[in-house]
FITOR-399349 format. One record per residue (C-alpha): chain; residue in one letter; y negated, z negated, x; residue number from 1. Coordinates in Angstrom, 3 decimals, padded with zeros to 6 digits. Layout:
FITOR-399349
chaine | residu | c2 | c3 | c1 | num
A | A | Y | Z | X | NUM
...
//
This chain:
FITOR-399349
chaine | residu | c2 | c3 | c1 | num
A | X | -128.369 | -086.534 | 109.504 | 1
A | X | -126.704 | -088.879 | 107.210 | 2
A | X | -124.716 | -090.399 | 110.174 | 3
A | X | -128.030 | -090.650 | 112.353 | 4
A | X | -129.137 | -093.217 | 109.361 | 5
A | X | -126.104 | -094.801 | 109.021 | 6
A | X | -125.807 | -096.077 | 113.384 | 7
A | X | -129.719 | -097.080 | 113.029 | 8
A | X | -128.597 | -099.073 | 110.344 | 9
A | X | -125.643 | -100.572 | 111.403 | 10
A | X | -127.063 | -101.329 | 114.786 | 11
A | X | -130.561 | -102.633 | 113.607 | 12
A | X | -128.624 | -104.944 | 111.252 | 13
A | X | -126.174 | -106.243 | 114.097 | 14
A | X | -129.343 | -106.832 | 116.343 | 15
A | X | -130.497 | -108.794 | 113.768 | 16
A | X | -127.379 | -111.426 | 113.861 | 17
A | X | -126.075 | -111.818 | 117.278 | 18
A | X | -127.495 | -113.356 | 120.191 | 19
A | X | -126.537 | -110.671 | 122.598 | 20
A | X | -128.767 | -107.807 | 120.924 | 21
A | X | -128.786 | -105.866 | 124.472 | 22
A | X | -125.048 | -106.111 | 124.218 | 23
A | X | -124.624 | -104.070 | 120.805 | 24
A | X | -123.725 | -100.143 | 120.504 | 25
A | X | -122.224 | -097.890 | 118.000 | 26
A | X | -120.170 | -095.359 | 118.222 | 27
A | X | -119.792 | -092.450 | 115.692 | 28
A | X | -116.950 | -090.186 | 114.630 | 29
A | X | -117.193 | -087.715 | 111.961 | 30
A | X | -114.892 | -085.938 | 110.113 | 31
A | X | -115.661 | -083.511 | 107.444 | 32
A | X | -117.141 | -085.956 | 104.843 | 33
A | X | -116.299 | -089.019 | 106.497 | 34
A | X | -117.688 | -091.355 | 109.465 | 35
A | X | -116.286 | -094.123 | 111.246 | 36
A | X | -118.618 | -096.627 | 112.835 | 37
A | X | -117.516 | -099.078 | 115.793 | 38
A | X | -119.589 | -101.897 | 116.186 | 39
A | X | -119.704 | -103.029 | 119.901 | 40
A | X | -120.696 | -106.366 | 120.291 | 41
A | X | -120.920 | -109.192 | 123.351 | 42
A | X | -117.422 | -111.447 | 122.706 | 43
A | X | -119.417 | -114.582 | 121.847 | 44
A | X | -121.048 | -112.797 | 118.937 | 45
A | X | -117.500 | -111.631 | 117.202 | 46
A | X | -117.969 | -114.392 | 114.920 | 47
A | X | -121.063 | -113.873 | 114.188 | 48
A | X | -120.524 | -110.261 | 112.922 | 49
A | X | -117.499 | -110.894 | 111.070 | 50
A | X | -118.637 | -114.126 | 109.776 | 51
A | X | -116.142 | -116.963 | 107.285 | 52
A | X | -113.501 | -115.025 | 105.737 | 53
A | X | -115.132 | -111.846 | 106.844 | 54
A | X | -117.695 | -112.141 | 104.259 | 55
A | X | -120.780 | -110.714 | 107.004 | 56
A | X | -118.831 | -107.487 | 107.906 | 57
A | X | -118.092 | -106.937 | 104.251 | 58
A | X | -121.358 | -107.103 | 103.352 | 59
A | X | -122.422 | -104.572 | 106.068 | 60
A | X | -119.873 | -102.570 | 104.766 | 61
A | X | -121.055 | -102.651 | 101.344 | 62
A | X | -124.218 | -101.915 | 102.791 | 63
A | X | -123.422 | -098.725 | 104.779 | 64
A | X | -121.255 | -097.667 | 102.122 | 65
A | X | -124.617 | -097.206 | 099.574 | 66
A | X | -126.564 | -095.362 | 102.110 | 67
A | X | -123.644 | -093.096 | 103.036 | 68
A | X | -122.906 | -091.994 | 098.774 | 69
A | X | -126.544 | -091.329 | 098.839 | 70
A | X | -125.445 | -088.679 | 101.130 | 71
A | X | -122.561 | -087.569 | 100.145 | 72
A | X | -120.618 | -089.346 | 102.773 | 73
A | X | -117.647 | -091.660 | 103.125 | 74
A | X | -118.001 | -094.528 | 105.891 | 75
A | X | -115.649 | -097.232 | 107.277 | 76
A | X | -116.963 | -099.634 | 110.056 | 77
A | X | -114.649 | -101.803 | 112.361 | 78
A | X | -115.845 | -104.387 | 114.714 | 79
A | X | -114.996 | -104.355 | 118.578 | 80
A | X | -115.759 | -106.894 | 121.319 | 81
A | X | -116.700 | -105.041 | 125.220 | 82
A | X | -113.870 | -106.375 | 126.822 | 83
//
């Protein structure tokens, strides 16, 4: 359940920054206690999601990292373009 939560949110939030939103998926791994999130996104919107000094995907991070504790879950979240 906790991982169902945790692609909405990382996908709703990376809809909300790019200018490709058609272009964005997530894919989800579990294991045990732990997710791992990849962020697909359109090339063009790399920057977008990572933003200066990678202070955007750090704060999605931070972000996904609350909601997973509230479930007892560990999350990590790495961005990759569709080429």
């Amino acid at each position: 359940m906790a991982e169902d939560n945790l692609h909405s949110l990382l996908e709703y939030l990376a809809k909300s920054i790019v200018d490709n939103p058609d272009d964005v998926t997530v894919e989800v791994f579990e294991t045990g206690k732990s997710v791992h999130l990849d962020l697909h996104v359109h090339p063009e919107d790399i920057g977008r999601v990572i933003g200066k000094h990678g202070r955007v995907a750090n704060s999605i991070r931070a972000i996904l990292r609350v909601v997973a504790a509230r479930n007892g879950k560990k999350v990590e979240m790495d961005v990759v373009d569709l080429d």
